[in-house]
Backbone as a ProteinNet text record, in pm:
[ID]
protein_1_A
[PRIMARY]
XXXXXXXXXXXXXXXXXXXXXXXXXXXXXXXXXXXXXXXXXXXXXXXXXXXXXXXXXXXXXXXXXXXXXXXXXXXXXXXXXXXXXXXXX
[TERTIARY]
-10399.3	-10277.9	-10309.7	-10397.3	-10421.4	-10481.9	-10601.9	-10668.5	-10572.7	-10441.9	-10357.1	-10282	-10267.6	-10172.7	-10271.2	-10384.4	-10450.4	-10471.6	-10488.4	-10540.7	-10425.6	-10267.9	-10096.5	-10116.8	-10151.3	-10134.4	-10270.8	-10366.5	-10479.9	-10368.3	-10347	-10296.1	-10191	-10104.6	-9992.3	-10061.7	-10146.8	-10231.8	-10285.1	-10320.4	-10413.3	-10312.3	-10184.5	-10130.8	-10069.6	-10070.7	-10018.9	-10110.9	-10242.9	-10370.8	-10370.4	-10376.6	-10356.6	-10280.9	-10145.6	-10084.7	-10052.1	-10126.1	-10163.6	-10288.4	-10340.3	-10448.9	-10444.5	-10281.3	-10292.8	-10267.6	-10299.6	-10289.8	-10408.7	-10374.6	-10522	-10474.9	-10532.7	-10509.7	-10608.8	-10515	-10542	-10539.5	-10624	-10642.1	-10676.7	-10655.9	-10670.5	-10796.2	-10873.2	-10999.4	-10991.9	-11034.3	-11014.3	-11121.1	-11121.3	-11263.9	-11161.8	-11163	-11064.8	-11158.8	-11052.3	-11098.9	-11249	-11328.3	-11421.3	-11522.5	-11515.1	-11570.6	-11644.7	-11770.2	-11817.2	-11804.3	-11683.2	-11696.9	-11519	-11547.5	-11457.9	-11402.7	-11224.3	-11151.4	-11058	-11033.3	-10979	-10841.9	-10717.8	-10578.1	-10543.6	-10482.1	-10491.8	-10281.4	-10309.7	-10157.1	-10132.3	-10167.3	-10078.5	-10110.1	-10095.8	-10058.1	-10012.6	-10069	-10014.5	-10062.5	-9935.1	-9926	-9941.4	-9956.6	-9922.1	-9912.2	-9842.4	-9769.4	-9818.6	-9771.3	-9799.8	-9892.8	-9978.7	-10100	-10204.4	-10167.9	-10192	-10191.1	-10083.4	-9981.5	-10105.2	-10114.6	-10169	-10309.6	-10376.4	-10490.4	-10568.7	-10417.8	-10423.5	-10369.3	-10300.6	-10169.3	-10199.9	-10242.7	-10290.3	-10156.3	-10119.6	-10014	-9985	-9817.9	-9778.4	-9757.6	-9852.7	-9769.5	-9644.5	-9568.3	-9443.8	-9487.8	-9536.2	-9550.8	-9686	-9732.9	-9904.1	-9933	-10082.3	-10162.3	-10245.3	-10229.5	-10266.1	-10372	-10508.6	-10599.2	-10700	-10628.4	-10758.9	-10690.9	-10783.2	-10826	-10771.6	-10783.2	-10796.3	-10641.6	-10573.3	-10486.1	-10444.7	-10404	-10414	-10338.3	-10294.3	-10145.1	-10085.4	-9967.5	-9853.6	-9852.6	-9878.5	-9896	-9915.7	-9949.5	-9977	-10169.3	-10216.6	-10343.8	-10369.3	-10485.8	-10543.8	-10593.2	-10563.3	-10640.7	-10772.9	-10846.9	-10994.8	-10997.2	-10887.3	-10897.2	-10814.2	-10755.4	-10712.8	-10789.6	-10852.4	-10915.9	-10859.3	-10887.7	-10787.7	-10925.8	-10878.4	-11020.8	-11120.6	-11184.4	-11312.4	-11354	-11291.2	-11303.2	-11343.1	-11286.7	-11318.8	-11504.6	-11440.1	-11555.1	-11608.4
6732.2	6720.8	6728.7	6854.8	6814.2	6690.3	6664.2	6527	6442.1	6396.6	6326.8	6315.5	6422.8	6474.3	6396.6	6440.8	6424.8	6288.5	6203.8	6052.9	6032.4	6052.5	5992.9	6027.8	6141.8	6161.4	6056.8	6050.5	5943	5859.5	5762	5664.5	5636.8	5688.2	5688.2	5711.8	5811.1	5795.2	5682.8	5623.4	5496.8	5387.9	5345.4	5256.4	5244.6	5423.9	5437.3	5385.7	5368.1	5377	5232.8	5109.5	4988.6	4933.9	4994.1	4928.9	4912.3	5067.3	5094.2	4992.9	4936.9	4846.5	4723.4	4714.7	4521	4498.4	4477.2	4447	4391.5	4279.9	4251.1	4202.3	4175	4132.8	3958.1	3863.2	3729.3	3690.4	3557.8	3478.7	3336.5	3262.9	3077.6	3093.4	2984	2985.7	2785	2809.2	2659.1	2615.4	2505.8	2427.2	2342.6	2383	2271.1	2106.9	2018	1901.2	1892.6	1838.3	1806.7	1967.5	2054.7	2160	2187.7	2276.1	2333.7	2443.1	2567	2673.1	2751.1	2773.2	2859.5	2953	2914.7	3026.9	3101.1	3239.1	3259	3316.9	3261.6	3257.6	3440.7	3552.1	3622.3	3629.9	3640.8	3541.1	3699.6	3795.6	3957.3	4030.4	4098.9	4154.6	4071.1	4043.8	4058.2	4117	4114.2	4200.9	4170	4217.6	4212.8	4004.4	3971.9	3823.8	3748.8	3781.2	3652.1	3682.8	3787.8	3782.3	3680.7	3684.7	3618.3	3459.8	3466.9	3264	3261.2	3319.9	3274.8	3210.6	3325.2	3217	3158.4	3125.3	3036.3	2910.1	2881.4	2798.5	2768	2857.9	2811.3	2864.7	2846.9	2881.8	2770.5	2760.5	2718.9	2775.1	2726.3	2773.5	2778.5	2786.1	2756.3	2728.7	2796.6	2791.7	2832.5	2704.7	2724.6	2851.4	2850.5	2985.1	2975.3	3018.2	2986.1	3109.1	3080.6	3143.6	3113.8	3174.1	3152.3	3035	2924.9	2741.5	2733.3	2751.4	2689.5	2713	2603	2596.3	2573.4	2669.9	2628.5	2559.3	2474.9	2365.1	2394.2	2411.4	2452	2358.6	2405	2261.4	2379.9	2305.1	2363.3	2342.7	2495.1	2471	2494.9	2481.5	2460.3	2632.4	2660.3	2785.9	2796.4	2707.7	2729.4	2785.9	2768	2768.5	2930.2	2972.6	3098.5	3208.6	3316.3	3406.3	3580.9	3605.2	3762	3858.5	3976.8	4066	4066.9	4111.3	4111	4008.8	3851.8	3734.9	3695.6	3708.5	3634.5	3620.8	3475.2	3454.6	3494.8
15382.8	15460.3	15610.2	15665.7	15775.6	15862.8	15752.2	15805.8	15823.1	15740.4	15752.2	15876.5	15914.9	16034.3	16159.6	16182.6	16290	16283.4	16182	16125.5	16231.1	16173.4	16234.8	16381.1	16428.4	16566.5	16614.4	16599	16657.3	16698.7	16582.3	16602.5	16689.5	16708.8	16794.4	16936.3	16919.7	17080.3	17136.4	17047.3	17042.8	17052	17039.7	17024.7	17177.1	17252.3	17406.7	17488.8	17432.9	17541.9	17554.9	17429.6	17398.1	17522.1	17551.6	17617.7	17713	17823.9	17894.6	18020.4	17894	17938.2	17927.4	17938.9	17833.3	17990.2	18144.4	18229.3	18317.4	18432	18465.2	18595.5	18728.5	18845.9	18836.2	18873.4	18841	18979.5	18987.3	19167	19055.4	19121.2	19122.3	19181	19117.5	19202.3	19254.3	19391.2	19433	19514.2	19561.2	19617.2	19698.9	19792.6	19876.2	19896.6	19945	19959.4	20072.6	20068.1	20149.2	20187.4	20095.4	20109.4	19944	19951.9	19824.4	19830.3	19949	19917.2	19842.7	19699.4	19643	19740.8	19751.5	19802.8	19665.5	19732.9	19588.6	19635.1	19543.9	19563.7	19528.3	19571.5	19455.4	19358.8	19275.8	19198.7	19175.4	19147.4	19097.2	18928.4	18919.2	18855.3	18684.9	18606.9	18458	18324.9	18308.3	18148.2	18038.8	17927.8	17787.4	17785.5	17738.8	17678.2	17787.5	17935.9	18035.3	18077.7	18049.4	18051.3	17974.1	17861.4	17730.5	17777.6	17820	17844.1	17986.9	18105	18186.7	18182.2	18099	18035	17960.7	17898.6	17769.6	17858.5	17910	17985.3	18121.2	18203.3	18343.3	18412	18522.1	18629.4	18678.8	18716.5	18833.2	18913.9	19052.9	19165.6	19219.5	19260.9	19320	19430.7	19555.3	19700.9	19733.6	19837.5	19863.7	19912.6	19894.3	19948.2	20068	20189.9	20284.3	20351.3	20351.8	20359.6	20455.4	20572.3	20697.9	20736.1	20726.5	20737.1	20640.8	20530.7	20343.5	20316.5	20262.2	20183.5	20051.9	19990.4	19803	19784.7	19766.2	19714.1	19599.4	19630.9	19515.7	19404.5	19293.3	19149.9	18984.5	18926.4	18788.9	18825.3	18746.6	18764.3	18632.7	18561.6	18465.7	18433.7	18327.6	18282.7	18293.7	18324.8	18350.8	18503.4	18577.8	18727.2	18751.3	18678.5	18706.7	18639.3	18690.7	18671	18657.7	18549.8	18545.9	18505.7	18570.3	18525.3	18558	18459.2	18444.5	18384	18364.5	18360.7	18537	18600.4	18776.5	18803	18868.6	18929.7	19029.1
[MASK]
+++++++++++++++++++++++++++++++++++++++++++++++++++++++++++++++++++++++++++++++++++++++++

């Protein structure tokens, strides 16, 4: 009975810690026109599901990213091009 008890409480600990961590900080990675050097967009914060969709799915921008000189252009980018985590380039 006790092992049981402690088995139920693990778990419920474990299901808080899970979700705790389903989060990641994401950037677009881009190569502007007439250049070979990667600027990187940074897009925020996601969670759980649109975490999931972002890179599986890629992002739309809504409104460019303006960096220094370098401008990111507002569009749909490709999930290969958005980076979350300890995924980034």
């Amino acid at each position: 009975m006790t092992y049981a008890f402690i088995a139920m409480l693990l778990s419920f600990t474990s299901c808080s810690d899970d979700h705790d961590h389903g989060c990641e900080e994401c950037h677009i990675a881009w190569i502007p026109v007439g250049s070979t050097v990667e600027v990187q967009g940074e897009l925020g914060e996601f969670c759980d599901d649109a975490l999931e969709d972002v890179e599986a799915n890629g992002y739309n921008l809504a409104e460019q990213i303006i960096l220094g000189t370098d401008t990111i252009p507002a569009g749909q980018y490709a999930a290969g091009d958005v980076h979350c985590g300890e995924h980034s380039h």
